[in-house]
N, C-alpha and C positions, 0 to 999 in steps of 0.2 A: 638359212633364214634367221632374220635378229629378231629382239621383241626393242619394241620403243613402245614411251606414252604417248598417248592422244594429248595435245596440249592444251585442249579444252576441257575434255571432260576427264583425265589422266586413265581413257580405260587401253588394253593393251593393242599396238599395233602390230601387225605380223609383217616383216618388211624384207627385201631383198636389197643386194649393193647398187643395182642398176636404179633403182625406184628415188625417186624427187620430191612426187608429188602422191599421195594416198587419201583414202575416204575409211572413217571411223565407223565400223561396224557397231558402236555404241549410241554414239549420238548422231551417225550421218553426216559429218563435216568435211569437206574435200581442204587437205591441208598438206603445208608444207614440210616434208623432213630433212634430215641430216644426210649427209654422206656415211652408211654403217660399213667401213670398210675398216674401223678402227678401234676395239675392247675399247680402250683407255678413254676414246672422243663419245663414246654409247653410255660409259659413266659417266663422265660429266655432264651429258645433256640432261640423263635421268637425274641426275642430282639438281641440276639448274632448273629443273623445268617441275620438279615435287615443289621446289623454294618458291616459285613462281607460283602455281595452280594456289600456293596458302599464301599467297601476296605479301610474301619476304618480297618484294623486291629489290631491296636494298643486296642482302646476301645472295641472290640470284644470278644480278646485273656483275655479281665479283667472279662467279662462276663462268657468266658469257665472256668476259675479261680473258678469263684463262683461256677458255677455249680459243677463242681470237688470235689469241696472240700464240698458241701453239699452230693450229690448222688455221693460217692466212684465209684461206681459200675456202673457209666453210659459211655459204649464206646464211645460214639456219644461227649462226653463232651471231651472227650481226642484228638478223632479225630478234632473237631473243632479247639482246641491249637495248632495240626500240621499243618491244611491247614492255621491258621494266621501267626504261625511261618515263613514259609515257601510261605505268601503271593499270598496265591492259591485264582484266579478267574476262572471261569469258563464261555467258552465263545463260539461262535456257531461255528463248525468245518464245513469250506465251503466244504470238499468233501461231507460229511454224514449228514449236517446240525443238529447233536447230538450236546450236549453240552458235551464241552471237558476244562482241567484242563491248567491254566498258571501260570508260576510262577512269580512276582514280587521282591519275597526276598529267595536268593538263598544264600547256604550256603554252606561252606566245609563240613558238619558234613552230614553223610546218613540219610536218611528218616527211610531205616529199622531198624539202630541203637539207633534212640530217644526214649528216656526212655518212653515216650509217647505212642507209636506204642506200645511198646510193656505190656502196661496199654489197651489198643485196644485188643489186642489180647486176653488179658487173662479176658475178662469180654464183650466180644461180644462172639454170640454164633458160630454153624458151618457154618450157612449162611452166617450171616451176617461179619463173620470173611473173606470168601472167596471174597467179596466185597472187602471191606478192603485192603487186600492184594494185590487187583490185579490193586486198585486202588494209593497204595503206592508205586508200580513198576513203574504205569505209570509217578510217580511225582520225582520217584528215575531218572528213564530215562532225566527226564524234569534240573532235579539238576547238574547229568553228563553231559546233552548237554552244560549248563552254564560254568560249573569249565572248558570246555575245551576248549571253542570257549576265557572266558578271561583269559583264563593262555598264551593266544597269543599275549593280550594285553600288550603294552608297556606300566610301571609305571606311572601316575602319581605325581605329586608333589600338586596340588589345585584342589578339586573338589566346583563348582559352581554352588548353589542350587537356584530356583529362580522357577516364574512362569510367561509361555510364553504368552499366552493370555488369555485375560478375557472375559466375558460370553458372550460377543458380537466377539468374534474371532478376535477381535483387537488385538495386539502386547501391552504388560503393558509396563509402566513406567519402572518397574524390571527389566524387558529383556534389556532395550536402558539401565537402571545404569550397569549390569552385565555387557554387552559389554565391556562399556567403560574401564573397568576396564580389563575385561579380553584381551584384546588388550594391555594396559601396561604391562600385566607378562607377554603376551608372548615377547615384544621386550625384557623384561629384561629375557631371556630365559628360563622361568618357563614352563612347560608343562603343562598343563591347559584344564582339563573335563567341558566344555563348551558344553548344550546340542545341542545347536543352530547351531553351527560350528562342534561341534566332532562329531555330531550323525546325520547330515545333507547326507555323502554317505551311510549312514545305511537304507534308506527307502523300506520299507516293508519286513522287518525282527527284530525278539526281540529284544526290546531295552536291556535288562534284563543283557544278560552276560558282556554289555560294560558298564551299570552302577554299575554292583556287583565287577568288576574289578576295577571300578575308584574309588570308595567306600574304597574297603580295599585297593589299592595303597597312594591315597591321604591323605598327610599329613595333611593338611589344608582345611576344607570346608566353605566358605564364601553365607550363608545365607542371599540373599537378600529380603526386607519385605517393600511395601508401603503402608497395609493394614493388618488387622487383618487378613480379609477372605485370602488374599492371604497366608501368614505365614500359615494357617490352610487349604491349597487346599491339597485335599488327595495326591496326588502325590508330593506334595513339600513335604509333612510332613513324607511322608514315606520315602525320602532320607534322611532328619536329622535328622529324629527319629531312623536308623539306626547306621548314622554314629558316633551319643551319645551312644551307645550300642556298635560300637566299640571303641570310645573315652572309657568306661568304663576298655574295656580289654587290649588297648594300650594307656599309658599316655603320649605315644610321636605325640596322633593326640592331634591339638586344631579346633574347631568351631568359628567362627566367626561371629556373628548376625551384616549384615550392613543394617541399619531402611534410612528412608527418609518418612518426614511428619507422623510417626508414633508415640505415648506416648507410655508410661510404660506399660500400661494395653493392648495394644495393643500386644504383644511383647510374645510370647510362653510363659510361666511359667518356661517352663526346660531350658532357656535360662538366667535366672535372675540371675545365677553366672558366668556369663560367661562374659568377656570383652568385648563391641561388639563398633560399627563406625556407627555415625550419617554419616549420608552421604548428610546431607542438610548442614554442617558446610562448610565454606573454606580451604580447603585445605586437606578436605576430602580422597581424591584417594590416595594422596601423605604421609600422615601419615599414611592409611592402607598398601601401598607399602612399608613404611619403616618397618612395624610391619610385616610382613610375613616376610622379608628380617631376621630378628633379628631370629624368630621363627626355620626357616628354616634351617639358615643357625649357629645356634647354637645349640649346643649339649644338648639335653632337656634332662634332670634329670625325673628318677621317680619321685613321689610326693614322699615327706617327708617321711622317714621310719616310720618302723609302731610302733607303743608306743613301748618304751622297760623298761616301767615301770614292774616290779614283783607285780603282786596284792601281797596286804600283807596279811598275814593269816586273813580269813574273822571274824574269833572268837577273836574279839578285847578285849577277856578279859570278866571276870565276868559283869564289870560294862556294855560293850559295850553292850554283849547280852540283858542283861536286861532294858537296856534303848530300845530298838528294839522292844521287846517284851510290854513294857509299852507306845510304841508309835503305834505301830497297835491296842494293847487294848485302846488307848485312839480313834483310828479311829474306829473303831467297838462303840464308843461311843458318834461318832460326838464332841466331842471336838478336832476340828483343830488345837487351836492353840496350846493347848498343847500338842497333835502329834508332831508338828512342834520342839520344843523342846524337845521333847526327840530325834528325831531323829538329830537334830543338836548336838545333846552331842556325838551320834554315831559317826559323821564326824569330830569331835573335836578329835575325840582318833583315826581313823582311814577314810580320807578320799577317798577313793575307796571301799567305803560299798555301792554297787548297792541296796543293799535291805532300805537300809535308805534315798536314792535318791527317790527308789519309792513308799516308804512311806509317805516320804515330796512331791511329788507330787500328790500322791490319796490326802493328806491334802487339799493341794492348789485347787486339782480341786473338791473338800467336796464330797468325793464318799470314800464309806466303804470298798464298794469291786467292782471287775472287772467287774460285769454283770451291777452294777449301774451308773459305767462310762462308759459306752458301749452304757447306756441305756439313758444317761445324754447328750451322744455328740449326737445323732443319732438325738435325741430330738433339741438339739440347731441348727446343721446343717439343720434340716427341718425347724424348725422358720426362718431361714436366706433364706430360697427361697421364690424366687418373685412367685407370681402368674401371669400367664400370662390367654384375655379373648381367649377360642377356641372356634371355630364353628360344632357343629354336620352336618354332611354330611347325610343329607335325599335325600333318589330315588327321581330323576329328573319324580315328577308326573306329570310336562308341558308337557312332551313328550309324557306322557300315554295318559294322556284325551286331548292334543289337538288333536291327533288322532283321539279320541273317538266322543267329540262334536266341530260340527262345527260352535257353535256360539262362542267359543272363538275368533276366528278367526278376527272377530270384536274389542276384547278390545284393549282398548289404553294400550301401554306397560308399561305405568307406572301402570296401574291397575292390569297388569300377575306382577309384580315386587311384588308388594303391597302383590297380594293372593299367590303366587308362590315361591316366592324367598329371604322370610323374614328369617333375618338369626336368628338361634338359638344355643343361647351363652351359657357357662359357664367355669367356672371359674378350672385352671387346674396349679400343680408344676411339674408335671411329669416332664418335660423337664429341670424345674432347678436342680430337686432333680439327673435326671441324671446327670447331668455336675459338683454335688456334690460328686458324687461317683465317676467319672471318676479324680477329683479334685484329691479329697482325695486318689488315686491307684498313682496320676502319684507325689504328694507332701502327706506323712499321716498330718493330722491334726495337732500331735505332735510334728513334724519335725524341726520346729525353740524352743521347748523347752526346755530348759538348763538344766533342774530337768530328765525331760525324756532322754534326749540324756544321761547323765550321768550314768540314771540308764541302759540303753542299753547296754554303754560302759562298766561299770563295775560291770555288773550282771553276777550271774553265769546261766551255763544252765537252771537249774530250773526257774530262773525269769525271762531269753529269754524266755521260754515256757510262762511263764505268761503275758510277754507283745504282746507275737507272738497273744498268744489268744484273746489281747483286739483288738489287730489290727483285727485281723481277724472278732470278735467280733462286731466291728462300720461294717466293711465293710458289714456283713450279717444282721445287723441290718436294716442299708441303705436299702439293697435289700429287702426285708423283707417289709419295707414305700413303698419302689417303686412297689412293686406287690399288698399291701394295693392301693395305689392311682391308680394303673390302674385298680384293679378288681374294685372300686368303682367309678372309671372315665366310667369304661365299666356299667353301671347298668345308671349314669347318664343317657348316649349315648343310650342308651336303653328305659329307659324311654321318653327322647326327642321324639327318631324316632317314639315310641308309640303313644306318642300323637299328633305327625307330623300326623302319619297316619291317628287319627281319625280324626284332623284338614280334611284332604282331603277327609276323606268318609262324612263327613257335605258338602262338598264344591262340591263331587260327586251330589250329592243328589239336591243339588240348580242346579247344571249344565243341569240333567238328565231332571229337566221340563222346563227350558227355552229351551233348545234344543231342544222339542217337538214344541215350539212353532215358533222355529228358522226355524225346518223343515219344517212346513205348508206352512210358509209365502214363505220358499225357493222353494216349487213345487207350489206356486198361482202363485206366480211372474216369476217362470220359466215358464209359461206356458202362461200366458202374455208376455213373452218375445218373446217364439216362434213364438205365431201367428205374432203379430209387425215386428218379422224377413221376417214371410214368404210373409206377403205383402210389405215390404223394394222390397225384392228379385222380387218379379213381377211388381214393382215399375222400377225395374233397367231394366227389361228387357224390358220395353216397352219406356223406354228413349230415345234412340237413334231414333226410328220410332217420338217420339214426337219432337224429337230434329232437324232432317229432315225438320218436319213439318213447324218447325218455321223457318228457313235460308229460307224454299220458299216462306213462308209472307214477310220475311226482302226481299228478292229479289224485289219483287211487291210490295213490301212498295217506297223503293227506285227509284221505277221508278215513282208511284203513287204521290211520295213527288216531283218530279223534274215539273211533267206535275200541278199539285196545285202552286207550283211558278211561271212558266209561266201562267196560268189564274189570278192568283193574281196581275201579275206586269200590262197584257193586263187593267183587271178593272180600275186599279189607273191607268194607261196613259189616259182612257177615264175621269176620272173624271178630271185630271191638265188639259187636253183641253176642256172642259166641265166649269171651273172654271177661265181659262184664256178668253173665249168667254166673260163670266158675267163678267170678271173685263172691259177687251174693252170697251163693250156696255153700262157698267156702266160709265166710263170712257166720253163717249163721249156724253151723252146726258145727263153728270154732268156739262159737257164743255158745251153744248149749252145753257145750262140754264143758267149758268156764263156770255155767252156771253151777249144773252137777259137782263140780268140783268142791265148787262154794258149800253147798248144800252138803255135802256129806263131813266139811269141816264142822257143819254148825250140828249134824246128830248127836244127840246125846239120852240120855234116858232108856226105860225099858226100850226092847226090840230097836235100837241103835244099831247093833251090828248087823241084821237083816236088811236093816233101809238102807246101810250102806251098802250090803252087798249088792243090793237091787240095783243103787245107783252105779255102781263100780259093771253091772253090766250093761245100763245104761248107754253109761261113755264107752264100753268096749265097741257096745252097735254103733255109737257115733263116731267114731272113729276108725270105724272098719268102714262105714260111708264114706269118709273122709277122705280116707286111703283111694277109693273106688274112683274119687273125680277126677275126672279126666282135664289136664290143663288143653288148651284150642291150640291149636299149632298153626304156622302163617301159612296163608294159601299159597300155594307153588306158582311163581311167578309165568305171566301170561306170554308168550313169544312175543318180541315186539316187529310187527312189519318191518321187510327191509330194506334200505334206503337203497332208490336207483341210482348206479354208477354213472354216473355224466359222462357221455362223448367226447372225448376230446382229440382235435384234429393237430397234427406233430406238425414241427416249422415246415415250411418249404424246403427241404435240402438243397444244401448250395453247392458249391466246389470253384474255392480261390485256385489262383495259379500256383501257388506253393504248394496244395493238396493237389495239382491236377498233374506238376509233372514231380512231384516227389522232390521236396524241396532240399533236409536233410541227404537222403541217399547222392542226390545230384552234387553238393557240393561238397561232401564224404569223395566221390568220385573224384569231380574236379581237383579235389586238392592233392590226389594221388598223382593222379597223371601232370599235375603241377610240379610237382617233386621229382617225380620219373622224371621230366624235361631236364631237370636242372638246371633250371631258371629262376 
């Protein structure tokens, strides 16, 4: 069984070789497939048909190309060249929510009439032909509704290609230069497909038939560009990718690239012959106005008639042949440069010898013959691609096992980074080798060579057939690299993810027993938590009875505290009067004794010494008083009532996952058995 895309909704088909015709288990669509009898024909469609579903169609349509032209016989390769032709996306139909057919690139020419369709027909079988059919009516209907809704459209003179906003839905730069300019044609009366303004009363209905109208009305399409990406946004590039394809079939339209802060390399490739306006110069708008004004308003000439040279009879003569003949035998001999001289002798006697032009160029590029030049460019254009590094996309295993174990749960994210998220590189051209191919379809390789254009020019059918076939040659060759590098890109990515996985069944394996130990610690500790909670909880309940408790202490405190200050202050009033008593009575029989003292200095006369002895015992009684006073001593302080201890109820006990399964020991462990692995 193969996988293929749904080429509507790109989700996966599950198919068989016998199978034509299937129905999309995503979106429900009965549709047509490939022939999966062939790796190589399974790539390319998947490659054609991703290009496609993101409306490359340009680079699509090169891919159904290839395919065609390898498997003749494959309808699904024919049908893909009509839905790019014809710019078919497929998009969700709001009555029926199916996937249903739009057209982007609508054309005069019928769906049932393309040589295409009818290569469809005659190599799809009876089923899958019925698909087909009914699904070509539906895109014939889609083509008629367009030719008729802009055959109502009024002509044109400038259509104005450009992109409106950029990835953030902001308004570009592009849009404000188109403006400006497009506001000058129209005062100078130009009529002007402007999508901002013209297609502004159109909302929510096709844009399709008023841009395939102003398309083929428009003389003049002015290409505005301030960015690679932008010149290269699908939808910009599908306007002037067309209107180069009718510049082809009418030489009276020109293109006009105007850049701003953009180089050369920036700049389309299919633009490089073309005149175009810097439009960061001064005076920018006003030379572009004068150059359409000229354009326009002058009577454009086909390009230069077509050679009206007569090739001359290619048989230049005895000598000519044989110089021809002695110059391929001299390239079959690797001697170039005398190749190169004999076939210059050819062009001496007869310049319009196609076959001596491609002679002197096999010379020049040292290839013998066509499969070795073929085999020689395929080779140098793959040497010239970059390699760019890619990353393997491995199953997001974070998501499986942090599931699984919950001691992840714990590591620090730079360590899930480290185990989880290490990217896995290597080395990949796919992508340049494609943009080589796409290169070489939209410019061949040979295209600026003067030996080659020559021989183009002036070969006869046989040597077109033989250059037709190197061209085609390189370009299957390319394909050919490109399905080598992705089937060996794919075996890399294979390998990777392989050993991705076994990476993670090692890292299973470490997980699986610290987890056991993760878990232990998380049912100890849960159940230490719980009890702790349920005595919190009885804790809480019996708070407010304790809390009661204590406002009727504070109550009797506060009274107990006011009646201890009044005893306090009664004590010390008796001890100050208790203490002023002692000072008095000290006071006054310090004073007697003073007096006495006095008085016995001033005895004199008879019986002198009596009165003093009398006083002398005096002061001894006053002073033995003296001695006897007792000083007051402070009253012994009162106990003071004592302050009730307030209740207070502890936090809620919690318990994080780092406390519940033991976050240190776990990854103390981890990192053992991380080492033990040696990984």
């Amino acid at each position: 069984m193969s996988i293929l895309r749904c080429k509507m909704c790109g989700g996966n088909l599950e198919v068989t070789e016998d199978m034509t015709v299937t129905e999309c288990e995503y979106c429900g669509t009965k549709q047509t497939i490939p022939n999966v009898d062939d790796e190589k024909k399974i790539k390319l469609f998947e490659r054609a048909n991703k290009l496609r579903l993101n409306c490359e169609f340009d680079k699509a349509a090169g891919v159904y190309e290839n395919i065609v032209a390898e498997y003749t016989e494959e309808a699904e390769g024919y049908w893909g060249l009509i839905l790019c032709r014809y710019g078919i996306e497929y998009v969700d139909d709001p009555m029926t929510g199916k996937k249903i057919p739009t057209c982007h690139r609508s054309s005069f020419d019928s769906v049932m009439d393309d040589e295409d369709f009818e290569l469809v027909m005659e190599n799809s079988d009876s089923v899958s032909r019925a698909v087909y059919r009914e699904e070509a009516k539906y895109i014939e209907e889609l083509r008629k509704g367009i030719i008729e809704v802009s055959g109502k459209e009024e002509p044109y003179d400038i259509f104005i290609c450009y992109k409106e906003t950029d990835e953030n839905g902001e308004r570009t730069l592009d849009s404000v230069l188109a403006q400006d300019v497009y506001n000058e044609l129209t005062q100078k009366g130009y009529r002007v497909f402007f999508s901002r303004i013209s297609l502004e009363d159109k909302l929510g209905v096709e844009y399709e038939p008023y841009i395939f109208a102003a398309l083929n009305s428009a003389k003049i399409m002015l290409a505005f560009g301030t960015s690679y990406d932008y010149y290269n946004a699908v939808w910009v590039k599908n306007e002037w990718s067309r209107f180069l394809k009718l510049m082809a079939k009418d030489k009276n339209k020109f293109l006009i690239p105007c850049f701003k802060n953009v180089d050369a390399y920036d700049i389309p490739k299919e633009f490089a012959k073309l005149q175009s306006q810097d439009m960061g110069k001064i005076g920018a708008v006003q030379d572009l106005l004068r150059g359409i004004d000229k354009l326009i308003s002058s009577d454009v000439k086909a390009d230069k008639e077509q050679s009206q040279e007569n090739i001359v009879i290619q048989s230049s003569g005895i000598n000519g042949n044989a110089c021809l003949k002695r110059g391929f035998m001299a390239i079959e001999d690797k001697e170039w440069y005398k190749a190169t001289d004999f076939f210059e002798q050819v062009l001496n006697m007869n310049a319009e010898e196609g076959r001596a032009y491609w002679g002197e160029f096999l010379a020049e590029q040292q290839c013998s013959t066509e499969a070795e030049l073929c085999d020689k460019v395929c080779k140098n254009l793959f040497a010239e691609c970059e390699t760019e590094s890619c990353v393997a996309e491995l199953e997001d295993y974070f998501a499986i096992l942090s599931q699984k174990y919950i001691c992840l749960k714990v590591f620090e994210q730079s360590m899930l980074d480290e185990l989880f998220y290490r990217e896995i590189s290597y080395e990949s051209k796919e992508n340049a080798l494609q943009e080589k191919i796409a290169q070489n379809r939209e410019k061949f390789v040979f295209a600026d060579n003067k030996l080659y254009q020559r021989a183009l020019r002036y070969g006869d059918a046989e040597l077109r057939m033989h250059i037709d076939k190197v061209v085609q040659g390189i370009d299957n060759g390319l394909n050919d690299l490109l399905v080598k590098i992705e089937t060996e890109e794919d075996e890399k990515i294979k390998e990777i993810i392989e050993t991705g996985a076994r990476y993670f069944d090692r890292l299973e394996n470490v997980l699986q027993i610290v987890n056991e130990t993760a878990a232990l610690n998380a049912e100890k500790n849960e159940a230490a938590y719980q009890a702790d909670l349920k005595e919190w909880q009885l804790e809480r309940e019996n708070f407010e009875c304790r809390k009661r408790e204590w406002q009727q202490q504070m109550d009797k405190y506060q009274k107990d505290i006011v009646v201890w200050e009044e005893m306090c202050k009664k004590h010390f009033a008796v001890w100050e009067e208790q203490k002023r008593e002692y000072a008095e009575e000290k006071k006054i029989l310090e004073n007697e004794i003073a007096k006495l003292e006095e008085e016995k200095d001033d005895s004199y006369g008879y019986f002198s010494n009596i009165k003093i002895e009398i006083k002398n015992k005096k002061i001894i009684d006053l002073k033995r008083q003296l001695s006897r006073l007792i000083i007051p001593t402070a009253p012994e302080k009162l106990p003071k009532p004592e302050w009730p201890v307030e209740p207070k109820l502890r936090e809620k006990p919690t318990l994080s996952l780092e406390e519940k399964v033991g976050k240190e020991e776990v990854l103390k462990l981890f990192a053992e058995k991380w080492n033990e692995n040696g990984v």
